[in-house]
C-alpha positions as CSV (number, residue, x, y, z in Angstrom):
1,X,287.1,156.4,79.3
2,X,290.7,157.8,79.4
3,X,292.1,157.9,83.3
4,X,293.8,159.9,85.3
5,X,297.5,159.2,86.4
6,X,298.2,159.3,90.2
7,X,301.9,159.4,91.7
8,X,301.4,155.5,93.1
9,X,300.8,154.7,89.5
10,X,297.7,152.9,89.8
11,X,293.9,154.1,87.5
12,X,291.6,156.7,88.8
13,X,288.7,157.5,86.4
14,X,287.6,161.0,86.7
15,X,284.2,161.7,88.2
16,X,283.3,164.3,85.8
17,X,284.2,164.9,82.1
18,X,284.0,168.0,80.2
19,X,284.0,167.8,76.4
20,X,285.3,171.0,74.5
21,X,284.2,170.6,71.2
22,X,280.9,169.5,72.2
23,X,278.0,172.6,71.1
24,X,275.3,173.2,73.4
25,X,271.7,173.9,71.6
26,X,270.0,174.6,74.9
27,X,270.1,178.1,76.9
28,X,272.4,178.8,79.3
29,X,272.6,177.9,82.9
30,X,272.2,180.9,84.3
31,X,270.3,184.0,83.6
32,X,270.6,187.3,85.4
33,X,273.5,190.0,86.5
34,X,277.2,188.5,86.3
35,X,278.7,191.8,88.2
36,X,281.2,192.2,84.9
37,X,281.2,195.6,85.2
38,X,283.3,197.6,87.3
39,X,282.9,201.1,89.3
40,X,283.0,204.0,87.0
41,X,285.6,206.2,89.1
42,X,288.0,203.7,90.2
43,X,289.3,206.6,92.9
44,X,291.9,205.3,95.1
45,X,292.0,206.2,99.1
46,X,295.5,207.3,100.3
47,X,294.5,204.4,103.3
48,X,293.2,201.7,100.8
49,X,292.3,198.8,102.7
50,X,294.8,195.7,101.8
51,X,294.1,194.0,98.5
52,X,292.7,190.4,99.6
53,X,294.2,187.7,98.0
54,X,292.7,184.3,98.1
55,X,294.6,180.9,97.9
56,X,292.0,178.1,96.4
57,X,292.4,174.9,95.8
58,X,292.2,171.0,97.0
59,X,293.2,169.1,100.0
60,X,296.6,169.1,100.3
61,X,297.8,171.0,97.3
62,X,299.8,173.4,98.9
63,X,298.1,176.6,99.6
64,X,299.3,176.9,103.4
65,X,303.1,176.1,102.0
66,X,302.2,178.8,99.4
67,X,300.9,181.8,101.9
68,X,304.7,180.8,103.6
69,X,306.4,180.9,101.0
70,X,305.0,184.7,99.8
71,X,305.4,186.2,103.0
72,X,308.8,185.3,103.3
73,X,309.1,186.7,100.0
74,X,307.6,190.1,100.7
75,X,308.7,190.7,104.2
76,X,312.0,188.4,104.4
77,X,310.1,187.1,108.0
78,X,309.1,183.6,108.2
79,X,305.7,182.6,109.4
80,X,306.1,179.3,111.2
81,X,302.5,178.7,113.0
82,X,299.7,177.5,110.9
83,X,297.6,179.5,108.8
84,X,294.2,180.2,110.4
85,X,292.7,183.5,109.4
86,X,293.9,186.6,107.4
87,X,297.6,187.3,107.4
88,X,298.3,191.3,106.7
89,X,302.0,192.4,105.1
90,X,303.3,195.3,103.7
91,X,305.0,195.4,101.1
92,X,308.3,197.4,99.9
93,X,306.1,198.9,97.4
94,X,303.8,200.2,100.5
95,X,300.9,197.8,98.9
96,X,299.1,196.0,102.2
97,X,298.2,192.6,100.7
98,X,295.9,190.3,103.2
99,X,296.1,186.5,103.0
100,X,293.5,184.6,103.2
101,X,293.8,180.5,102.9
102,X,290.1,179.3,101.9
103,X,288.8,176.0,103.4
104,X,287.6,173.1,101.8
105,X,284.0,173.5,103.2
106,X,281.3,175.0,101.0
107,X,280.5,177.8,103.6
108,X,283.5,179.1,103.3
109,X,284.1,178.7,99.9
110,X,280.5,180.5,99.5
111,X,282.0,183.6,101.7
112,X,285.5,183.7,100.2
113,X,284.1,183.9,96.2
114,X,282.1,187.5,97.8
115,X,285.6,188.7,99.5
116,X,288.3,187.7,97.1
117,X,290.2,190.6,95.2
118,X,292.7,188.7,93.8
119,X,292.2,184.0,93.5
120,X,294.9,182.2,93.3
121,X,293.8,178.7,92.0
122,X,295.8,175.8,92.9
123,X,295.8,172.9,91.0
124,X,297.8,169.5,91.3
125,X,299.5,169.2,88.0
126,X,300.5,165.7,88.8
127,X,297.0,164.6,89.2
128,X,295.0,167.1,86.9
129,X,291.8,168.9,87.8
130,X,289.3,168.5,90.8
131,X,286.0,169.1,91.0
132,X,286.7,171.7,93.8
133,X,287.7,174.0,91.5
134,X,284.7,174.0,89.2
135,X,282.8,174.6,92.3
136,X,284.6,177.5,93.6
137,X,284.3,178.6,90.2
138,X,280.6,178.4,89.8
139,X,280.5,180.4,93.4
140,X,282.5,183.3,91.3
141,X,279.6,183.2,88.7
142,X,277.2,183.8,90.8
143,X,278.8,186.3,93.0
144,X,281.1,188.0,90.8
145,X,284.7,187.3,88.9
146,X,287.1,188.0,91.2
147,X,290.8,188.4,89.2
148,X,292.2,184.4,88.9
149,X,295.6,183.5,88.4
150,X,296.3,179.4,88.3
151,X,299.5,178.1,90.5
152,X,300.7,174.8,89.6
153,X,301.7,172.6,92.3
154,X,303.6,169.4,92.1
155,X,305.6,170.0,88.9
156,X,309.0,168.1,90.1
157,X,306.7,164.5,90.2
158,X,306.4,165.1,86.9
159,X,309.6,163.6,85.8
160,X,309.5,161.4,82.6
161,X,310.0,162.6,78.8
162,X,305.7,163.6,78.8
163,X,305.9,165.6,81.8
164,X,306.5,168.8,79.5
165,X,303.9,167.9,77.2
166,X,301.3,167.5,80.4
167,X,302.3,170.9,81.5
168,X,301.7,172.9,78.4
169,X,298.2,171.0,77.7
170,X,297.0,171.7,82.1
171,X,297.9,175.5,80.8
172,X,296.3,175.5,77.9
173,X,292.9,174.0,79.3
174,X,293.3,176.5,82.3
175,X,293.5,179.3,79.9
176,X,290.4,177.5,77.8
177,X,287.9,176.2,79.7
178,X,288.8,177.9,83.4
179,X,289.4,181.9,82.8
180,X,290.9,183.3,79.5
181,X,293.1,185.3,80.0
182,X,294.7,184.4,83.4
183,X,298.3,184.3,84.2
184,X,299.6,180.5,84.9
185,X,302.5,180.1,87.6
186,X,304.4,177.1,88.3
187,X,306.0,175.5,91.8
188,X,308.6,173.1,91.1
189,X,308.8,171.8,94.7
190,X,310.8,172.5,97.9
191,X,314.0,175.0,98.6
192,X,315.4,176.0,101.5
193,X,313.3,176.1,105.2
194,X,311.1,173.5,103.6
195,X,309.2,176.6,101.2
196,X,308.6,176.7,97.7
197,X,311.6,177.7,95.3
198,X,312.6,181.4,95.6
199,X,313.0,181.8,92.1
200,X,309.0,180.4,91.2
201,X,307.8,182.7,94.4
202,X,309.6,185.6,93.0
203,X,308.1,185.4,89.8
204,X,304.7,184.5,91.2
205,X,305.2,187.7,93.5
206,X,306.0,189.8,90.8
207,X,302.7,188.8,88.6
208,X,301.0,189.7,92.3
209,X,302.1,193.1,91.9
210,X,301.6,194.0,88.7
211,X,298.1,193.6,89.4
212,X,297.8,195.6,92.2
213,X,300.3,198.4,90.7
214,X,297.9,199.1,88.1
215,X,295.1,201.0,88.8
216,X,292.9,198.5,91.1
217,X,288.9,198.8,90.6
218,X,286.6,196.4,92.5
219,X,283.4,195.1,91.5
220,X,280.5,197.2,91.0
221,X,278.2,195.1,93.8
222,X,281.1,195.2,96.3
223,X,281.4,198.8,95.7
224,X,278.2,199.4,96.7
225,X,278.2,197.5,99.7
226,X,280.3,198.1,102.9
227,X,281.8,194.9,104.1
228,X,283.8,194.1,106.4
229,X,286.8,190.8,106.7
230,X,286.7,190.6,110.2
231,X,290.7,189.4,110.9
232,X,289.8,190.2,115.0
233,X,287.0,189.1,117.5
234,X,286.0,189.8,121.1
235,X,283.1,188.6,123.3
236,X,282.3,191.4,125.9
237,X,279.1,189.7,127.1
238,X,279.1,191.1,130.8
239,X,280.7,188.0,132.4
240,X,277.7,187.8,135.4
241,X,275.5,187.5,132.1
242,X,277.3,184.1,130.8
243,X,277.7,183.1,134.4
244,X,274.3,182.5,134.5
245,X,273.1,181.4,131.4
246,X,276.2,179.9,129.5
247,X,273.3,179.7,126.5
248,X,272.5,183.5,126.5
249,X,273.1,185.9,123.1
250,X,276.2,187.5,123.6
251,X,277.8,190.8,122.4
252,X,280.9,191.2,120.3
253,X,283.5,193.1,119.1
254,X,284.6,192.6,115.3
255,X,287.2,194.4,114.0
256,X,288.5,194.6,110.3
257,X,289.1,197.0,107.0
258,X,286.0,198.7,105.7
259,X,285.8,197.7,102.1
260,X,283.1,198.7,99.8
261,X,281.4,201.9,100.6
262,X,281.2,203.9,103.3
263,X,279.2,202.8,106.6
264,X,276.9,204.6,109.1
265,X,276.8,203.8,112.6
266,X,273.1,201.9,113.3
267,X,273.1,200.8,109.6
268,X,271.9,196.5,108.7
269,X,274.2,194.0,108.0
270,X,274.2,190.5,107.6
271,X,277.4,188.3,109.2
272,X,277.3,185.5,107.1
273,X,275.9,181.9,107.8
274,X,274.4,183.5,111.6
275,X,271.6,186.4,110.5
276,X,270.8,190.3,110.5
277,X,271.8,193.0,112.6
278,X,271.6,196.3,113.5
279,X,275.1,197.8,114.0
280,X,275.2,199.0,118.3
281,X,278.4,200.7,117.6
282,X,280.9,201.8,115.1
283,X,284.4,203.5,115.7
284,X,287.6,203.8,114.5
285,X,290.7,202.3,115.9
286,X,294.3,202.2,115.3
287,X,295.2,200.5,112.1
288,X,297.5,197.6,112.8
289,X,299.2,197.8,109.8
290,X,299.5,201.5,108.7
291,X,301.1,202.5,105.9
292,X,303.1,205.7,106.6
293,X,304.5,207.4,109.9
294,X,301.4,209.7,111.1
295,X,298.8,207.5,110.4
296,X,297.4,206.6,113.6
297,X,297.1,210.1,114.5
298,X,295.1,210.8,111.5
299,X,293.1,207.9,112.6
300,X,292.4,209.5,115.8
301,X,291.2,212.5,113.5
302,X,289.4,210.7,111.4
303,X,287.5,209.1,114.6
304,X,286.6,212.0,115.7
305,X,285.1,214.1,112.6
306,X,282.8,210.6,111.3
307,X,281.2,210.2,115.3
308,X,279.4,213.8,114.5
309,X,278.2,212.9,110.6
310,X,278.1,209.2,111.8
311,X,279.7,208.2,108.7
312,X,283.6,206.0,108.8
313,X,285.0,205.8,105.2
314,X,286.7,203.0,103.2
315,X,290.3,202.2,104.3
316,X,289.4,202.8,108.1
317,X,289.8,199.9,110.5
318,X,286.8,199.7,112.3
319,X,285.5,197.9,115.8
320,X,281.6,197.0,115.0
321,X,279.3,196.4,118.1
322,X,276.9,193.6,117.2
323,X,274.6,193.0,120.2
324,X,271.8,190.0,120.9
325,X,274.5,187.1,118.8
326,X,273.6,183.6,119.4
327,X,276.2,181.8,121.5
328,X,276.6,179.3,118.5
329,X,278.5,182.0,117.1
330,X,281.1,182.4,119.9
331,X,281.1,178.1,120.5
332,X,281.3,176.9,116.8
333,X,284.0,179.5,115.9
334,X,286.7,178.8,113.6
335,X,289.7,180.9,112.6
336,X,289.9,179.5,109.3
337,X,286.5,180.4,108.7
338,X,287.0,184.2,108.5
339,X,283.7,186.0,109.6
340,X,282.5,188.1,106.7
341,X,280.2,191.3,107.8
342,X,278.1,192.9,104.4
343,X,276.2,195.9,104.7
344,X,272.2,195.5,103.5
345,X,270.6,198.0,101.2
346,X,266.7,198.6,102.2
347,X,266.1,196.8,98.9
348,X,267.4,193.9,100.6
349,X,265.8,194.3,104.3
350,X,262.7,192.6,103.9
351,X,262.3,189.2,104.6
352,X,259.4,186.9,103.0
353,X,258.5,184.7,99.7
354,X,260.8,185.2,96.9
355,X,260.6,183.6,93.4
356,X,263.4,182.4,91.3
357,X,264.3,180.8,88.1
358,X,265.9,178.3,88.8
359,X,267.6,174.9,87.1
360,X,269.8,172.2,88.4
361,X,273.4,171.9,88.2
362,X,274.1,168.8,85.6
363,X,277.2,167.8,87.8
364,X,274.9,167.5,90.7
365,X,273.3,163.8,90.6
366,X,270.4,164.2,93.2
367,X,267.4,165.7,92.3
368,X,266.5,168.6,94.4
369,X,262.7,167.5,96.6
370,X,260.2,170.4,97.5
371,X,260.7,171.3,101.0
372,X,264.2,169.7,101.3
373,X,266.6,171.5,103.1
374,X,269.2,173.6,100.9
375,X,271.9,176.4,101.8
376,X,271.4,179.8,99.6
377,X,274.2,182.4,99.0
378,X,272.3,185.8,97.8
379,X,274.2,188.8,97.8
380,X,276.0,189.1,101.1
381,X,273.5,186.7,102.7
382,X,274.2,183.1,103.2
383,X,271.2,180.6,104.9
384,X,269.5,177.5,105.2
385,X,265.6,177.4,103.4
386,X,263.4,175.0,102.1
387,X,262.4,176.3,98.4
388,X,259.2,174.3,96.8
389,X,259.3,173.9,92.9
390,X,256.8,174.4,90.5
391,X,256.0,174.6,87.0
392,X,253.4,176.7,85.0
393,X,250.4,174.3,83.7
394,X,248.2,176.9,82.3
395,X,247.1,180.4,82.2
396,X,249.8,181.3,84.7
397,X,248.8,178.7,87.2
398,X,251.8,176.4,88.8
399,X,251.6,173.4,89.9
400,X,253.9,172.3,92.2
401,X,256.7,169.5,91.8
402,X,257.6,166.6,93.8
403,X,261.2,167.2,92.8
404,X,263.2,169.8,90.3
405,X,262.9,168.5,86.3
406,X,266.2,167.0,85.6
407,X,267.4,169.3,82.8
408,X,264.6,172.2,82.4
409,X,264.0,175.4,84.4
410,X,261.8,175.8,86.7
411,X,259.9,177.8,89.2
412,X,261.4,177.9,92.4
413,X,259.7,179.8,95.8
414,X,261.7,180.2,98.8
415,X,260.8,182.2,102.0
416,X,263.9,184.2,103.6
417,X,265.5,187.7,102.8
418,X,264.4,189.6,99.8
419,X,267.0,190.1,97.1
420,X,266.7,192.3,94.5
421,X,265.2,191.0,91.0
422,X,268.1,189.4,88.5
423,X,270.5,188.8,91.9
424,X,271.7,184.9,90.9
425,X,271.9,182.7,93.9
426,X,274.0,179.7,94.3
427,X,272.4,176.5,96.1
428,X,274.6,174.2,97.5
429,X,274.5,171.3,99.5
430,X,277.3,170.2,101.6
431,X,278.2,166.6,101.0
432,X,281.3,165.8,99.2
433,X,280.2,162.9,97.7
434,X,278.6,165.1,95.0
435,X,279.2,167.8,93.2
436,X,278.3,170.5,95.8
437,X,276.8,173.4,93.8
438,X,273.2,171.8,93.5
439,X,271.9,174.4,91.2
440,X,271.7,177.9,89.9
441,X,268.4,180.0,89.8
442,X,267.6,183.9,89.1
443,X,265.5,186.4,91.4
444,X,262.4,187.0,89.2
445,X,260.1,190.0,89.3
446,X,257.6,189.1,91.8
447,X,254.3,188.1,91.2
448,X,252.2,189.0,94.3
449,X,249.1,187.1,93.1
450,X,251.5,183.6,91.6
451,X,250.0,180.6,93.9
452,X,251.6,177.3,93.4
453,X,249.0,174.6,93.5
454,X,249.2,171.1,94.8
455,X,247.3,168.1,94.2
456,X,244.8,167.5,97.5
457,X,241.8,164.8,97.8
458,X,238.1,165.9,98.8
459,X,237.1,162.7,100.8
460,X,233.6,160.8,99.9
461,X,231.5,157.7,100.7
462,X,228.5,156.2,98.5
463,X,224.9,157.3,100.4
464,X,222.9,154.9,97.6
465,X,223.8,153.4,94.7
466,X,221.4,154.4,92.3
467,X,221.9,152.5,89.4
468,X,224.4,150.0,87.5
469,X,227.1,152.9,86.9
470,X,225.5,156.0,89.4
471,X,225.6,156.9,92.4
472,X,224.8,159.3,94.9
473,X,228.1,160.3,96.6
474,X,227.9,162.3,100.2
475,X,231.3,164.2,100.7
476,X,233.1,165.7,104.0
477,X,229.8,168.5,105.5
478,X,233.0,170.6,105.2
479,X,233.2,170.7,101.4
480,X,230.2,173.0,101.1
481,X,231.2,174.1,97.4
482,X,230.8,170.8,95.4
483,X,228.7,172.7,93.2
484,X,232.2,174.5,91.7
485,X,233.1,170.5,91.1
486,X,230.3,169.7,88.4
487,X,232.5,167.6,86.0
488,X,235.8,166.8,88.2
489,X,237.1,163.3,87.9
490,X,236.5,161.0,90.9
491,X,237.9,157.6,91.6
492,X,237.4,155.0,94.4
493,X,240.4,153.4,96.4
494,X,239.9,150.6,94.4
495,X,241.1,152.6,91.4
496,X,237.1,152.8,89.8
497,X,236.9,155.9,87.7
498,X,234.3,158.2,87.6
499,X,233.1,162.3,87.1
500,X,230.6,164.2,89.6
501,X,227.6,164.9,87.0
502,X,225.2,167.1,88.9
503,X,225.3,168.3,92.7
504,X,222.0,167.4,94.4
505,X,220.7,170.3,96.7
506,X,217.3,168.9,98.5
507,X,220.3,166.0,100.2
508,X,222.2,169.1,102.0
509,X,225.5,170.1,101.4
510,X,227.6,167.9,99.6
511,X,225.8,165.9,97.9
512,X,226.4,164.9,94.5
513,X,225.1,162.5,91.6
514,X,228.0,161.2,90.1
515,X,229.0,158.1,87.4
516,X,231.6,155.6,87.1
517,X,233.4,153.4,84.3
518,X,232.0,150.2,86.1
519,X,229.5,149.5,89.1
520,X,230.6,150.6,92.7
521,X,230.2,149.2,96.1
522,X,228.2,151.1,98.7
523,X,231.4,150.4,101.0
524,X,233.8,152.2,98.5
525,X,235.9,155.2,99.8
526,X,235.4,157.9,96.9
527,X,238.2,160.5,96.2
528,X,238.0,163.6,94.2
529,X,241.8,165.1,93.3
530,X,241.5,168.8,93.4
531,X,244.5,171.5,93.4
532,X,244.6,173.8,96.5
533,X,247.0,176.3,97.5
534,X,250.8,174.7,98.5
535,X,252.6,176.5,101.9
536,X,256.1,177.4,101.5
537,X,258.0,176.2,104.9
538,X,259.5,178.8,106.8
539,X,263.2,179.3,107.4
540,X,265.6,179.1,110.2
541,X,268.0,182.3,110.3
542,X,270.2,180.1,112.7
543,X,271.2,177.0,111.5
544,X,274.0,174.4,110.7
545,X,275.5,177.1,108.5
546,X,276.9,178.3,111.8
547,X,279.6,175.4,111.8
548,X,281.4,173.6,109.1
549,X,279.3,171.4,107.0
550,X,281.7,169.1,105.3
551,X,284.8,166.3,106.4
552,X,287.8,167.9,105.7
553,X,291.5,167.5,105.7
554,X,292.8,169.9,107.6
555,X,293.8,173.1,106.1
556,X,296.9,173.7,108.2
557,X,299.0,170.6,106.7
558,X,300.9,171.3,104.6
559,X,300.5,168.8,101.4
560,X,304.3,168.0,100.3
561,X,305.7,166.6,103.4
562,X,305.9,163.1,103.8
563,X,303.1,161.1,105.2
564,X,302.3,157.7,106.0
565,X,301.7,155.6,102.5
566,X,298.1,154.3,103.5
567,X,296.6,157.5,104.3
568,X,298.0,158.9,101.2
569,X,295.8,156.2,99.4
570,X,292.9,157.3,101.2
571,X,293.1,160.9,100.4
572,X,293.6,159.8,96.7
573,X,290.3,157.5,96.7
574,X,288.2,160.0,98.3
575,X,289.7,162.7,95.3
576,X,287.3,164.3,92.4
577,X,288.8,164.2,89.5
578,X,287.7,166.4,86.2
579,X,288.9,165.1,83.0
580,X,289.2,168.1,79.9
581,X,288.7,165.9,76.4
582,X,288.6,166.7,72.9
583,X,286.5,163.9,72.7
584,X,282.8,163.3,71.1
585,X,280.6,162.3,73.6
586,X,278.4,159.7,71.3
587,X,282.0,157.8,71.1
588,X,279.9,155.9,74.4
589,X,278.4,152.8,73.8
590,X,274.9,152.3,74.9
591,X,275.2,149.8,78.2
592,X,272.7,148.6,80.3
593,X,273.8,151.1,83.5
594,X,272.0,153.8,83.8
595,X,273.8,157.1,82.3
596,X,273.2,161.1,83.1
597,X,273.9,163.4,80.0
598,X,273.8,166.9,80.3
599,X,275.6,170.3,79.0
600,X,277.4,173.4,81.2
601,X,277.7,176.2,79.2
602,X,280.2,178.8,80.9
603,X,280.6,182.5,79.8
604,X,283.6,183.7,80.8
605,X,285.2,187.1,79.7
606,X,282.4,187.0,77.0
607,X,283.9,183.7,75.9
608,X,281.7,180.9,75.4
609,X,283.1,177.5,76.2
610,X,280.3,175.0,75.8
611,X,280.9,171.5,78.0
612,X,278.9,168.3,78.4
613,X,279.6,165.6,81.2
614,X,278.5,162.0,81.9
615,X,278.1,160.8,85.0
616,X,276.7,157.4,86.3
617,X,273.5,157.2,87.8
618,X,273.3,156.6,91.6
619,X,270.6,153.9,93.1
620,X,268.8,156.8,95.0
621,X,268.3,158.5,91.5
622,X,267.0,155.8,89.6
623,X,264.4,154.9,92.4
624,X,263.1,158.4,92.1
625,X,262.4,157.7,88.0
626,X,261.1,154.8,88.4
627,X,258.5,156.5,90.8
628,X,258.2,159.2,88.3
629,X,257.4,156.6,85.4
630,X,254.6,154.9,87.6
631,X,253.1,158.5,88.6
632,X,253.1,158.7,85.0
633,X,251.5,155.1,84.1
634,X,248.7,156.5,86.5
635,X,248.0,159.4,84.8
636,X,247.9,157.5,81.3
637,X,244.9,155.4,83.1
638,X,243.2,158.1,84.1
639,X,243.3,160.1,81.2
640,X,242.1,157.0,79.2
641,X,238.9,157.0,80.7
642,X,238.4,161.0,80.5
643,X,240.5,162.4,77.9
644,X,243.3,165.2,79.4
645,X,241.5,167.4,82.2
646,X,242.8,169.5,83.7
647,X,241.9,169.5,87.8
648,X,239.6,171.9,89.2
649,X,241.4,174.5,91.8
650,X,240.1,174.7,95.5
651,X,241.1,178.0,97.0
């Protein structure tokens, strides 16, 4: 396996592979709406709210020095503090632009892929790929391409006679097997003030432009969806309130840019990672950053004509009243965690079971357990649930899995808010130490009657032996519908199998004559397997998505200044590295560790680019196989003795 070169010279394999050439026979990932298409009008506002851009990358790879760098560019100011939270500019072209530097914590990343207009993706050319970016790219998948440009970072360690060869095949691959066609930009380190090179901003700047020259259109979703980046908060809890309960739900002020669609005061949205709400307030207020002289008294105007039709447009910088917030909110808040506000449609107000198709990511090694605690991103909705998984058995009855298969579909129920059928939803889970995105799944049509069943035991002892092989069997008083069992297969705890032959009514209820493969003892404890209904846990609107879910560097240092040598060696161990190959993945010998071999199959731009990775087994996952292949031994017994039979439901 081919490395990847580090500046302190020294081997680091790459945690994932991706193998171009490789051709994929299976279906794709993911099924559903991509949100390709754009808004048929395209109108512009004369007050368009500023054009987000989004810097994205790894720890330390520059994306605070590059927000600097651009705003000293546009404005000729310099911005000396650290980046926490939106940064508005104007431009001399009188284009607002709003930077937004996304953190390396998979809540964030979930909120920033819904937000983004424009993603700038930073990668470390000296090191290669990471695996960050395939996540944040999966995250655009579900939720919609944003437009990508690539930024290459760390060009001037690059210094022997293949640095110019590594450059053009890190642009090619980016181009390839990232986002065809995306413009590539490249930083060749530091100029004056400690910023990136004028010249390599400039250009940068100027590819920045272009794109937001041209006519701009957004997303169809977004466009029909007010949202709201909140860059400002308040807490206006009356103070005699948090006085005396510092616990108590509070009320805030958030103010932002109305993006999307209009908004009506009273209307549902979701803030992201804390729940629902019903808007108490909405109002206008003076736009910090307006674009020509006048504009705040047209503001006022504005204000005044949307309180009678209770209607605020897109463009207008609005102060939302959200009432009855837990306090988490206002404890665990972070200004580099930008509080996102989406509108709900009353498509999506409803909250109970919802079914998906669902399959897991290939670069995730864990398999996903029923019941297991996972983070879903929906639409504008972002919370923790705990799906069950399933998988059809016969004549449209499920039966319900102990974990996901490891490279099939399958049926996945999940209790929470209602999305609209084909919506794709992301599910992550928040440890580094795999590949975040766990898996991708579909919103199905739902099936109001689909029950997934689940394997119970009906409880028996022996009453009389009646012969060598028979016996009469009493069961729980409870289990007054044995009858419905005539022919189920039965088993003591001492692994004795047997089939109830005939219920016996004169004994009472449950009663019945029943036979085994070998004589039993009167002591036995006889079980009968039956199927009965499985119970989707609940979900908790309210929980750790609230706070940050992963160990971060922070996003505020910058990643080209000089620090000490061992914790640079730290952060380059704890890197996730994604090595591109046009190699064949049976060039592998067969070894006696346990390998993971899967296929990703991307679409971008309606551009297939089939990939295939190999990834080593963890302990964890081959405990859970082994289990699986003595489940299985178990069932080979059984069915020995009986044939294949199918279990009888028990409603």
């Amino acid at each position: 396996m081919s490395s990847i070169a580090s500046p302190s010279s020294q081997v680091h394999y790459p945690d994932f592979k991706i193998y171009r050439r490789y051709k994929d026979k299976f279906e794709d990932d993911w099924d559903g709406d991509i949100f390709l298409d754009k808004t048929k009008d395209g109108k512009f506002h004369e007050a368009a709210p500023p054009y987000i851009i989004l810097v994205q990358g790894p720890p330390n790879v520059g994306k605070s020095l590059l927000i600097k760098s651009l705003v000293k560019h546009f404005t000729g100011k310099e911005h000396m503090g650290d980046i926490q939270g939106p940064i508005t500019i104007i431009t001399e072209y009188k284009t607002r632009l709003q930077f937004v530097e996304c953190a390396d914590d998979i809540n964030a990343m979930i909120d920033a892929s819904k937000y983004a207009d424009l993603v700038l993706l930073m990668v470390d050319a000296n090191y290669g790929f990471e695996a960050e970016t395939f996540e944040f790219l999966n995250l655009l998948q579900a939720h919609g391409f944003s437009k990508i440009m690539g930024v290459f970072t760390h060009l001037d360690e690059l210094q022997d006679e293949t640095a110019l060869n590594k450059i053009k095949q890190l642009h090619n691959q980016f181009q390839t097997e990232i986002c065809h066609p995306a413009t590539v930009s490249y930083l060749f380190g530091l100029g004056d003030r400690e910023l990136y090179k004028e010249y390599n901003v400039q250009q940068l700047a100027e590819c920045i432009s272009m794109i937001f020259m041209t006519r701009f259109i957004p997303l169809s979703w977004k466009a029909a969806h007010p949202y709201v980046l909140v860059d400002c908060f308040e807490d206006v809890t009356p103070l005699e309130k948090v006085q005396e309960d510092a616990n108590c739900n509070r009320n805030l002020s958030l103010y932002g840019y109305l993006r999307g669609c209009n908004i009506k005061s009273g209307a549902k949205v979701h803030i992201a990672g804390v729940g629902d709400f019903r808007l108490a307030g909405v109002r206008s207020t003076t736009d910090p950053f307006p674009l020509f002289p006048g504009m705040e008294k047209d503001n006022d105007f504005v204000e005044l004509t949307h309180l009678k039709n209770k209607s605020f447009r897109t463009g207008t910088y609005l102060r939302l009243e959200v009432h009855d917030v837990p306090f988490q909110m206002v404890e665990s808040f972070d200004p580099c965690h930008p509080i996102l506000v989406g509108g709900i449609s009353s498509e999506e107000d409803a909250v109970g079971l919802m079914q998906a198709r669902l399959k897991r990511h290939k670069w995730h090694m864990k398999l996903l357990e029923s019941g297991e605690p996972v983070t879903v991103s929906a639409g504008w909705r972002r919370y923790q649930t705990k799906p069950i998984y399933a998988r059809e058995i016969s004549n449209g009855q499920h039966k319900i899995l102990e974990f996901n298969p490891e490279h099939d579909h399958c049926l996945a129920m999940l209790r929470g808010p209602v999305a609209p059928p084909s919506t794709r939803i992301a599910v992550v889970q928040s440890k580094k130490e795999v590949f975040r995105i766990a898996a991708k799944a579909v919103v199905l049509d739902p099936k109001h009657d689909l029950k997934i069943m689940k394997e119970s035991e009906k409880k028996g002892k022996p009453h009389r032996v009646l012969k060598r092989r028979t016996a009469l069997i009493k069961f729980n008083p409870k289990y007054n519908d044995v009858a419905k069992f005539k022919g189920a297969p039965i088993r003591t705890r001492s692994g004795i199998w047997g089939e109830v032959n005939k219920v016996i009514e004169r004994k009472g209820k449950g009663f019945a004559r029943c036979t085994f493969e070998k004589g039993i003892r009167k002591s036995d404890v006889v079980i009968m397997p039956v199927l009965c209904q499985a119970e989707v846990p609940p979900f908790d609107p309210l929980l750790a998505t609230l706070k940050p879910c992963d160990s971060t560097t922070p996003v505020k240092k910058d990643s080209l200044k000089k620090e000490d040598p061992a914790q640079r060696q730290l952060r380059l161990e704890q890197r996730r590295g994604v090595e591109i190959t046009d190699e064949e993945p049976s060039s592998y010998p067969c070894t006696s560790r346990f390998m993971l071999t899967g296929n990703i199959k991307y679409n971008y731009r309606s551009r297939n680019k089939l990939k295939e990775t190999v990834v080593i087994m963890s302990a964890e996952k081959r405990a859970q196989l082994v289990e699986k292949q003595l489940r299985e031994e178990q069932e080979k017994a059984k069915e020995k003795f009986f044939g294949r039979r199918e279990l009888v439901m028990y409603d």
